[in-house]
C-alpha positions, 0 to 999 in steps of 0.5 A, a space after each residue: 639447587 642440587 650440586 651439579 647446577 651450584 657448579 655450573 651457575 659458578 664457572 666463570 666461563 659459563 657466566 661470562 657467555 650468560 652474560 654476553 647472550 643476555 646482553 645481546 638480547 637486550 640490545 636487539 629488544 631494548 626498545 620493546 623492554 624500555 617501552 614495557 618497562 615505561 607503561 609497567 611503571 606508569 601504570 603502577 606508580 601508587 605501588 611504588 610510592 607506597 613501597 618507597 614510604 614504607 618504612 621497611 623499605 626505607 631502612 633496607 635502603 639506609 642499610 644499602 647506602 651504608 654498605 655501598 659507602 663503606 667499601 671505597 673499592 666498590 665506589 671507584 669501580 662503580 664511578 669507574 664504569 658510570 664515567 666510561 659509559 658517560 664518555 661513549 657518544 650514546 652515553 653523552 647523549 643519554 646525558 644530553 636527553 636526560 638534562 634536557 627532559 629535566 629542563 622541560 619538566 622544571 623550568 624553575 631550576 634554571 632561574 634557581 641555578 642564574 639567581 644563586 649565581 647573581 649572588 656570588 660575587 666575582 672578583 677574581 685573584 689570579 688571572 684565568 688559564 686553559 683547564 681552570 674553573 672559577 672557585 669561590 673561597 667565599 661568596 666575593 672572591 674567585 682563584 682560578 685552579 686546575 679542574 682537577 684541584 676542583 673536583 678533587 674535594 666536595 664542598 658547598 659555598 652556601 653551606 660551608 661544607 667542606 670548604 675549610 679542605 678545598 680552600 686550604 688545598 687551593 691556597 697550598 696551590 697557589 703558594 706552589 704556582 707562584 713560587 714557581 712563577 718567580 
């Protein structure tokens, strides 16, 4: 690529009204491209089996997660634009057709997802309030915290995994909650 094209290809100007043209292109044809896109990889589906079990791929893929994992900016960029798209109406449809299309195909994760949740327990410590979710800091026990608080912490009840972080930040909470109740 000579100089004059490097240039060109690097002005912001001229890859903003790229970007705008191709974006608007794709609306305008999305269906055809999703259609071709949908027989492309029916049609070749062994092809890409094999490159997911190829072990070329499959380092080239750890590489990339460990690189997308250690940029914590990139991260919340990234998070940053999935939760703007999933709060536009399309994008909450989107989701809708998608959560649905998994339900048809595995009918089994509901019966998973009712089971696992006949076996936690709920016996209840504070009372319920608007904006709380019900977290279990064991498989008996249930507090009620802001949303927030919840989803603040990774943690998993049936493998114990970050639930030493989230309950100590839940009990700081309720400390705090009932301190200025009193």
């Amino acid at each position: 690529m000579d100089a004059y094209s490097r240039d060109y290809c690097s002005d912001p100007v001229h890859k903003a009204a790229a970007s705008a043209r191709n974006k608007k292109r794709y609306e305008e044809k999305r269906s055809e491209i999703l259609s071709h896109a949908n027989a492309y990889a029916a049609s070749h589906r062994e092809e890409y089996a094999a490159y997911r079990a190829d072990p070329v791929h499959k380092e080239r893929a750890v590489q990339q997660a460990k690189k997308y994992y250690a940029d914590p900016l990139k991260r919340t960029e990234y998070a940053a634009v999935r939760r703007a798209s999933a709060a536009t109406e399309e994008g909450k449809i989107r989701n809708l057709e998608r959560r649905h299309k998994y339900q048809l195909a595995h009918p089994e994760a509901k019966r998973r997802h009712r089971a696992k949740r006949r076996t936690l327990g709920l016996i209840p410590l504070n009372s319920w309030f608007e904006g709380s979710d019900g977290h279990h800091i064991d498989k008996e026990y249930i507090i009620y915290i802001p949303k927030e608080l919840h989803q603040s912490a990774h943690h998993n009840v049936w493998t114990g995994s970050g639930m030493e972080a989230i309950n100590s930040l839940v009990f700081d909470w309720l400390s705090k909650a009932e301190q200025a109740a009193a």
